[in-house]
N, C-alpha and C positions, 0 to 999 in steps of 0.2 A: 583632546586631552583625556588619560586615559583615568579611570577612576582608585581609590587605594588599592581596591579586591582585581580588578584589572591588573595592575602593575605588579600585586603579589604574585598573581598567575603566570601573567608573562617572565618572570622570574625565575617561577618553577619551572615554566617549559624551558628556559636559557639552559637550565641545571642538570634539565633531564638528557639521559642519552638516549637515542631515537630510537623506537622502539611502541609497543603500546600504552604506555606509560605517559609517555609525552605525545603523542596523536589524543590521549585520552583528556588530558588537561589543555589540550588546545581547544577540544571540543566542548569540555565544561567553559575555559575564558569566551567562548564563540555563546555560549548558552547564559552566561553572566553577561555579557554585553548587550544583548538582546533584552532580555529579563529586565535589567537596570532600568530602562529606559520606560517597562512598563507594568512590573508587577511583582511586590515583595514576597507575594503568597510563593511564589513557583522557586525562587530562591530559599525560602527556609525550607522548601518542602526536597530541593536537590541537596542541603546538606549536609544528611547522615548519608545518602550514596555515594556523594564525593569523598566524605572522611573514610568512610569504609573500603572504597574502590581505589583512589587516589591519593589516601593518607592525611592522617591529618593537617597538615599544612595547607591543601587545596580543599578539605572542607571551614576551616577559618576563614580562606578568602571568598568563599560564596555564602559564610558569616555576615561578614563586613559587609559586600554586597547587599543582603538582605535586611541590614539597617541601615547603610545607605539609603536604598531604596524607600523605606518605611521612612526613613524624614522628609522624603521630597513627592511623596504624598499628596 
């Protein structure tokens, strides 16, 4: 089961046309999945990279992510 900031992600990559843009947000959902499961720090600290590099849409889902994670603590 995928988690909100997951599903947001996967979303965007649906959206994106192939290119580095969508390998990029595959690669932040592959670093949010990861992360989720073990440490909020490394998620708020990815992002302003992701909002800056991927737009803001992909930095809100590594957002979420990073309270996600901070509740299940």
């Amino acid at each position: 089961m995928n988690t909100p900031a997951e599903e947001r992600l996967v979303t965007l990559i649906a959206e994106s046309a192939r290119g580095p843009r969508r390998e990029g947000l595959f690669a932040l959902w592959l670093m949010v999945r990861a992360a989720e499961g073990s440490a909020a720090l490394v998620l708020s600290q990815l992002t302003a990279p992701a909002r800056e590099v991927l737009g803001p849409e992909a930095g809100d889902a590594v957002t979420v992510a990073a309270r996600t994670a901070r509740l299940h603590l």
